[in-house]
C-alpha positions in Angstrom: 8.7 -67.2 95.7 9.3 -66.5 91.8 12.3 -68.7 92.1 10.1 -71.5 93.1 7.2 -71.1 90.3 10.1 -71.1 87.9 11.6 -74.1 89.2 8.0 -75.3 89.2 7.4 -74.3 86.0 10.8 -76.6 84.6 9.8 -79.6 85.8 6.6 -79.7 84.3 8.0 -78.5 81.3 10.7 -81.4 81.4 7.8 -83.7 82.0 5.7 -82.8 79.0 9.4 -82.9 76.9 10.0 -86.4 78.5 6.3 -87.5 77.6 6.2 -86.6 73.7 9.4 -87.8 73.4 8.5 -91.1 74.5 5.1 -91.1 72.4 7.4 -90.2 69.1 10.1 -93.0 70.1 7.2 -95.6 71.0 4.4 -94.6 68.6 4.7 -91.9 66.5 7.9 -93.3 65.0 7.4 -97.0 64.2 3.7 -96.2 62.5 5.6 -94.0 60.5 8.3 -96.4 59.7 5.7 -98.5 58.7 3.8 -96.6 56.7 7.0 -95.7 54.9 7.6 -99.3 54.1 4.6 -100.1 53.2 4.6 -96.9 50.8 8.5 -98.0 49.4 6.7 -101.2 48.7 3.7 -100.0 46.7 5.4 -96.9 44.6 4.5 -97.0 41.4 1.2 -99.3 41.6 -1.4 -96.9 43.7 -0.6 -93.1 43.3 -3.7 -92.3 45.0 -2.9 -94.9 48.2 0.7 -92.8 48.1 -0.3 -89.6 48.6 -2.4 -90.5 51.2 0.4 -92.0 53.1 2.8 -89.2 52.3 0.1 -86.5 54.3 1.7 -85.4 57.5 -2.1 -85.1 59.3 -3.0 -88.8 57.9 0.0 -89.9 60.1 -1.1 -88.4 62.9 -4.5 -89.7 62.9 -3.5 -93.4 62.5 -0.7 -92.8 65.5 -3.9 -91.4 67.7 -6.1 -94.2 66.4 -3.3 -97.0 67.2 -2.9 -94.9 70.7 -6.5 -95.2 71.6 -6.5 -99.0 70.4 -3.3 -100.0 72.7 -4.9 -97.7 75.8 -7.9 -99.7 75.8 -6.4 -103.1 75.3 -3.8 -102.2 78.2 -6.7 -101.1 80.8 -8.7 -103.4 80.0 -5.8 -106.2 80.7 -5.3 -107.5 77.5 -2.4 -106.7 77.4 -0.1 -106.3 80.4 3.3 -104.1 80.0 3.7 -104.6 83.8 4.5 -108.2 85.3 2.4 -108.9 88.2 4.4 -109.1 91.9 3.2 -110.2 95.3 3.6 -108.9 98.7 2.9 -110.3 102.5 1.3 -108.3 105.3 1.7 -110.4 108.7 0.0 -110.1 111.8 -2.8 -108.8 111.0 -5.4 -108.1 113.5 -8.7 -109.8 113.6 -11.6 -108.1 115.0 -14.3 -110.7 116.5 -17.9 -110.0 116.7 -20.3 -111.7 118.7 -22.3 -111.3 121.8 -19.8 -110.9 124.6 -22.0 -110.9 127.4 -23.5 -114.4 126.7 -20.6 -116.2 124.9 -17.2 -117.3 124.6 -15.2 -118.1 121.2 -12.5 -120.4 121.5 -9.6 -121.3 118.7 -9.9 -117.3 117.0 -6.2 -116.4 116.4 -5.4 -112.2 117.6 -3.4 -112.2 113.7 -3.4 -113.6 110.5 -1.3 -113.7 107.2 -2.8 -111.5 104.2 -0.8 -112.2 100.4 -2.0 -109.4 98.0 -1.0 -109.9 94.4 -0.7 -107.3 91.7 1.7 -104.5 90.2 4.3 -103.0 92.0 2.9 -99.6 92.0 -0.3 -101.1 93.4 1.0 -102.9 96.0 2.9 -99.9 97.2 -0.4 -97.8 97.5 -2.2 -100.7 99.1 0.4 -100.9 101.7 0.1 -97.6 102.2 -3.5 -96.8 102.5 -3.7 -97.3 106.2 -4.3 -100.6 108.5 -4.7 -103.7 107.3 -7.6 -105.2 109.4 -10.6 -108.4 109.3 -13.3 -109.2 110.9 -14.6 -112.7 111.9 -18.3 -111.8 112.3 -20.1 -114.6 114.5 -23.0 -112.2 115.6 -25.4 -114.4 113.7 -24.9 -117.3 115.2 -27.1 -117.3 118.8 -26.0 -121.3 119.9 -23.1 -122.5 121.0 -21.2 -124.9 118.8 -18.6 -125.5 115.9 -18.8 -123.2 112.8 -16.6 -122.9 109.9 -16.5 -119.0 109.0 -15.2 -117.0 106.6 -13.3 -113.9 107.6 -14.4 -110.6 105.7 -12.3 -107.5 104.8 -12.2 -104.6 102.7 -9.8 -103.7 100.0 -8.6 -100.7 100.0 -7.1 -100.8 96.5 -9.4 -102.4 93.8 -6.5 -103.4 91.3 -4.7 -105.7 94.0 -5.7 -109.1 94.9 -6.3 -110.5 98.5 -5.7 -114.1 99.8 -6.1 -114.5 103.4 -4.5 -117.1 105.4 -6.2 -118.9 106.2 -9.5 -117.5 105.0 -11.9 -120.1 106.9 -11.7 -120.7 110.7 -13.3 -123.3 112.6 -14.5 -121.8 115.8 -16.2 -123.1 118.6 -19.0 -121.2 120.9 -19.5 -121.8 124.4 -21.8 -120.2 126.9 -20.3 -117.7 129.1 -20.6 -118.5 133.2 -19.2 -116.6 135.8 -17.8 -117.4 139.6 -15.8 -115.9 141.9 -12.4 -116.6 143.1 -9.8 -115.8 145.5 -7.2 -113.7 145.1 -3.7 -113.8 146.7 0.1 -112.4 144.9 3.3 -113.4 144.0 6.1 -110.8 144.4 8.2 -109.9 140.8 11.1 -107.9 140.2 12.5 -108.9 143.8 15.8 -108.9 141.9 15.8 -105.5 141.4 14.6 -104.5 144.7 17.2 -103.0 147.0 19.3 -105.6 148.9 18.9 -104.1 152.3 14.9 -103.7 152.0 12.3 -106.7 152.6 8.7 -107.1 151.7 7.1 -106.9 155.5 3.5 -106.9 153.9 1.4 -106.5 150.7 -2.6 -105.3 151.2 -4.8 -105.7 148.2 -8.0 -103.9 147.9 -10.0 -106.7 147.5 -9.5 -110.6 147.8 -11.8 -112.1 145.5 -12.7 -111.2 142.0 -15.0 -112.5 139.3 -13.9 -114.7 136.8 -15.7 -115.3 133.1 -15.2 -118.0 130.9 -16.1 -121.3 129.9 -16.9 -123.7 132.2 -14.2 -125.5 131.0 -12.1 -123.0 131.2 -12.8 -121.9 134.5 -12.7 -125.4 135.9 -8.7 -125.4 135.0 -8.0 -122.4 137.1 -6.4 -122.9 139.9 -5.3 -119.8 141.3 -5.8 -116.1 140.7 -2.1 -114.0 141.3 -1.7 -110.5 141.6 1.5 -110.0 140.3 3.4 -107.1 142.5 5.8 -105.1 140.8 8.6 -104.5 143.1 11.4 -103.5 140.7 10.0 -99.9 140.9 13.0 -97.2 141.4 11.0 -95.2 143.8 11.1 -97.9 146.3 14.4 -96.8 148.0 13.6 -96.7 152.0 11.5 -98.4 154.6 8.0 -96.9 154.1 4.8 -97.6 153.0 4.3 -97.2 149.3 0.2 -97.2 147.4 0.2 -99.6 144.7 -1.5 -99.1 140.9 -3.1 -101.3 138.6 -1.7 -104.4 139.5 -2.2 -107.2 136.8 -4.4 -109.9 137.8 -3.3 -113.5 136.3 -4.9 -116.9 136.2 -3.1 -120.0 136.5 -3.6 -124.2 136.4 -2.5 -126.8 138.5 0.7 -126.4 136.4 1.5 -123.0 137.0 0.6 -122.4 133.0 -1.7 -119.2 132.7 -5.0 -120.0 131.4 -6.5 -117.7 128.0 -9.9 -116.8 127.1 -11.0 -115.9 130.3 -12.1 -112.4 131.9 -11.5 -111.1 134.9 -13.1 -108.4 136.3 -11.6 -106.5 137.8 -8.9 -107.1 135.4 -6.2 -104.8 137.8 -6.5 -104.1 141.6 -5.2 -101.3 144.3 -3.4 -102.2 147.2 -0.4 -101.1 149.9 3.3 -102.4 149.7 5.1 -102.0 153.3 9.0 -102.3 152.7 11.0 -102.8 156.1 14.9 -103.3 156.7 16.2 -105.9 159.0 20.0 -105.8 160.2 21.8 -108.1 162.2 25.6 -107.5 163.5 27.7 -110.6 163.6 31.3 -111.5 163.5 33.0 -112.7 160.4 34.8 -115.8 162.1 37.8 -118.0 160.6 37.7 -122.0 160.1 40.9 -123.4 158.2 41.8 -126.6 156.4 44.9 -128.6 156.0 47.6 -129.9 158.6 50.4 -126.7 160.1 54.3 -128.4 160.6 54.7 -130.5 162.8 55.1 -128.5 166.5 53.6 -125.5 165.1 50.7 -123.9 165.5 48.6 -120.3 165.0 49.1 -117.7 167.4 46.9 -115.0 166.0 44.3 -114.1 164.0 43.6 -110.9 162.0 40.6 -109.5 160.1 41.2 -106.1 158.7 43.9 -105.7 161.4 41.4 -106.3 164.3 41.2 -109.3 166.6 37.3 -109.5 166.4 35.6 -108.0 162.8 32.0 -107.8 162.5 29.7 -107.2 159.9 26.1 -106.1 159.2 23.8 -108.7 157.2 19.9 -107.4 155.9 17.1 -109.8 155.1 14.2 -111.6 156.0 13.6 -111.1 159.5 12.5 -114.8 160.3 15.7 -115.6 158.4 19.1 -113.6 159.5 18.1 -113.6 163.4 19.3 -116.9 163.8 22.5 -116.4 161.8 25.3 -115.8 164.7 27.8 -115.4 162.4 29.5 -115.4 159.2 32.2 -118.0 158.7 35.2 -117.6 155.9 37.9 -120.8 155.5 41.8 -120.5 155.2 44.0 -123.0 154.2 47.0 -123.7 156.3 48.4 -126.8 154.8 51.8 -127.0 155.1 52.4 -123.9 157.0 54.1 -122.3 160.1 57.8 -122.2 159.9 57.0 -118.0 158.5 55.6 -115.8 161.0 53.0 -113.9 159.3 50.8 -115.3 156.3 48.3 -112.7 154.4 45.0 -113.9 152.5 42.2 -112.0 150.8 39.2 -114.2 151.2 35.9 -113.5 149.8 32.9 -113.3 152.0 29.9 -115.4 150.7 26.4 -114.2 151.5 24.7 -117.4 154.2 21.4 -118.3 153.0 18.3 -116.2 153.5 20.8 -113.0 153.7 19.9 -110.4 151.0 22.6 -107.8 151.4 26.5 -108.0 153.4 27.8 -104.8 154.5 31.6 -106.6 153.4 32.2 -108.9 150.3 35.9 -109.1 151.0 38.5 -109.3 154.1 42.1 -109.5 154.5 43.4 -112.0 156.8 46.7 -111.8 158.8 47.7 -115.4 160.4 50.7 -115.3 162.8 52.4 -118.4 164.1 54.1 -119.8 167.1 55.4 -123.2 168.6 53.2 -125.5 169.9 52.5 -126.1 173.5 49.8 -128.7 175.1 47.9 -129.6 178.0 45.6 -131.8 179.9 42.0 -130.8 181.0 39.6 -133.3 182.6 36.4 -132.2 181.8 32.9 -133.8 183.8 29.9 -132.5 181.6 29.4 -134.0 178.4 25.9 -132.7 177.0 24.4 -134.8 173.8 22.9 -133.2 170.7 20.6 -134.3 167.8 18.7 -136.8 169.7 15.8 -137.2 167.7 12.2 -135.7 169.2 10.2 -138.5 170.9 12.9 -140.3 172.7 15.6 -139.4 175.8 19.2 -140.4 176.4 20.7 -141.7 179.5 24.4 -141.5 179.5 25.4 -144.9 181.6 29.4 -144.6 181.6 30.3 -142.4 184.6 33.8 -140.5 185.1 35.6 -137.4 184.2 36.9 -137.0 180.2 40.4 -136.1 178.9 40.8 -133.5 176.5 44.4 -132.8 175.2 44.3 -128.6 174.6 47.1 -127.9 171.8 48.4 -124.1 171.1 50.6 -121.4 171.8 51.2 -121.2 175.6 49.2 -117.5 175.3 46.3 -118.8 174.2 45.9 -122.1 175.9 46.9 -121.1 179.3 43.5 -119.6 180.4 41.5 -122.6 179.2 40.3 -125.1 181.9 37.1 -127.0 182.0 34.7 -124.5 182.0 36.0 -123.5 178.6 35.7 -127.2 177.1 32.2 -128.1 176.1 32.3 -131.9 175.5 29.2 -133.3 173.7 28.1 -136.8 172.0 26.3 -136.8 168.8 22.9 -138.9 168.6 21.9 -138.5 165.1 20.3 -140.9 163.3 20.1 -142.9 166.9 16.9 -144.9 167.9 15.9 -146.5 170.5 19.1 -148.5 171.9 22.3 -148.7 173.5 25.4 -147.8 171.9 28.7 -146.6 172.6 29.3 -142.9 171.1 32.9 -140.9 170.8 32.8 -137.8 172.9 33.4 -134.2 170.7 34.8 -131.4 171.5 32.4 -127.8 170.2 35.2 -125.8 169.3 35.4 -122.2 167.2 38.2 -120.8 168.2 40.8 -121.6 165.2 43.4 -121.2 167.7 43.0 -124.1 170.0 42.9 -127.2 169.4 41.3 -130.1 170.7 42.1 -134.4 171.2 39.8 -136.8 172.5 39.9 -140.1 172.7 37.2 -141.2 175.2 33.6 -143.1 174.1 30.5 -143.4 176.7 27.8 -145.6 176.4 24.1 -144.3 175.9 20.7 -145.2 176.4 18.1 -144.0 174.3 14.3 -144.8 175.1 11.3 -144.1 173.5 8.8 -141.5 175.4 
């Protein structure tokens, strides 16, 4: 502890050292360089003058009278050693006043810009003696309309200079009405949800909340959102999770929010039920281009199994009807090598959230081409449009040429061949219409050649 009066003790020594030094250097010394001029210059003429000047305690009266002179004509601002600097202090808050319950007070900005001006020391303090605040005080004014008011403020530091900007608002005051509105809620954060989880249902505690405002204001709202928060970590499983303060928002027709409004209540409580919906479907194989001449595939692969299946999560409503997931090869070109490898990537069909596989190896093996004949009787139509009926008035059986390898061809007769004619875009009429062949099976192939005519009425 001695150590640390002693150290103490040396720096307020060395100040006091460092202060008289500078009084000699600045004051003492010049007045007495003076007065030693002036008494060089009058030797000789006033003995009486010179003895005064040569008295050491004379010399030190005039330096404390000079000191006391300059002191006062320096705090006083007379005379300024220190240049003057300026410093900014954004986004300052402004506090309103006025009567809440029975108004509203448009065009008041949250911040505004103060500039205070002064010396650098002074600054520093003022920026250091806590918050910079103002107030906009309207509680004297008890009608709506426009006023132009002047915001107040305290200074903290008397020696600095404040400028607000901008120092006068116009404002305008507008009685305060009140209705009530419905409330329904847009999901957020579904991003970050997990893929294999949907949003079965959302209950809110209430459905309708009070809104306060201008009647203008009001009159733009078109809807009130509850904004549910679904990014939240803890939602990992299928459950039913209780919901906190969710934000209530107010939007236009535009879908812009609309300000200077209250809603109360300004959060609500409410349930979130998370579900998971799973469908199993193949991954099936389509392919593009032309195989050589008399050569065709014999077998197809997925992860070294003839049938590969994956799982797909979603929206209910959405993935049931998804039968399956297709991929595409391209065989231009090929056939003359036995065995061709391809690492596809599996692409998510729309309204699936989540695929158990985003990649698959394909193995394509290939054979010679063989062909046969199947006369098929059944030709169903598709995509008639709703309201009318088709007739089909050519009669007789339909050729299909059947091209493969002799494995995979020889089982297929007309049971297997589903011939149909496609009525899109088809009113009322007759016409005469190719006849397809529905085919998935990358393996066969099917020609046809035949049209029919049909007969669409009106019902």
């Amino acid at each position: 502890m001695s150590k640390i009066f002693k150290k103490i003790g040396r720096m307020i020594y060395a100040i006091i050292e460092s202060f008289l030094k500078f009084i000699d250097k600045i004051i003492i010394m010049p007045i007495s360089r003076l007065v030693y001029n002036i008494s060089k210059s009058t030797s000789g003429n006033n003995t009486n003058f010179n003895k005064l000047l040569n008295r050491p305690q004379f010399l030190i009266i005039l330096s404390l009278i000079f000191a006391i002179i300059c002191f006062v004509l320096i705090d006083n601002k007379v005379l300024n050693l220190v240049s003057n600097e300026a410093g900014i202090i954004d986004n300052v808050p402004v506090n309103l006043i006025y009567n809440e319950g029975v108004f509203v007070v448009e065009n008041v900005p949250e911040t505004i810009k103060i500039t205070i001006a002064g010396s650098k020391e002074n600054i520093y303090l003022a920026k250091q003696f806590g918050e910079f605040s103002v107030d906009l005080d309207l509680s004297k004014y008890t009608k709506p309309g426009t006023y132009k008011v002047a915001f107040t403020y305290s200074k903290n530091v008397d020696s600095v200079d404040y400028i607000l900007s901008p120092a006068y608002l116009t404002v305008t005051i507008k009685n305060k009405v009140s209705e009530e509105k419905s409330v329904s809620y847009d999901l957020v954060g579904t991003d970050d949800l997990d893929k294999k989880l949907s949003v079965s249902s959302v209950t809110l505690d209430r459905n309708e909340v009070v809104v306060k405002g201008s009647k203008e204001a009001l009159d733009q709202i078109s809807s009130i959102k509850a904004l549910v928060d679904v990014s939240n970590p803890d939602f990992k499983n299928a459950d039913t999770y209780e919901l906190m303060n969710i934000p209530l928002i107010a939007y236009d027709k535009k879908g812009e929010i609309v300000n200077n409004i209250e809603i109360v209540p300004n959060v609500l409580t409410g349930s979130l039920v998370l579900t998971s919906h799973k469908e199993n479907v193949p991954l099936t194989v389509s392919t593009t281009g032309k195989l050589t001449n008399g050569k065709a595939i014999a077998s197809i692969l997925i992860n070294n199994k003839p049938g590969y299946y994956v799982d797909i999560y979603g929206e209910e409503e959405e993935i049931k009807n998804i039968k399956s997931v297709p991929v595409t090869i391209n065989i231009d070109g090929l056939g003359t090598e036995s065995v061709k490898n391809y690492t596809v990537v599996i692409s998510r069909p729309s309204g699936v959230r989540y695929i158990s596989d985003k990649n698959a190896t394909i193995s394509v093996t290939f054979g010679d081409e063989e062909q046969k004949t199947v006369e098929v009787s059944s030709i169903d139509h598709k995509y008639l449009a709703d309201g009318y009926s088709a007739t089909i008035i050519s009669q007789g059986t339909t050729e299909v040429q059947v091209k493969g390898v002799a494995s995979n061809i020889n089982n297929i007769d007309a049971s297997n061949v589903k011939a149909y004619v496609d009525l899109s875009n088809l009113g009322e009429g007759t016409y005469d219409v190719p006849v397809k062949i529905e085919n998935t099976n990358p393996l066969v192939n099917y020609t046809v050649t035949r049209t029919i005519q049909i007969k669409i009425t009106k019902n």
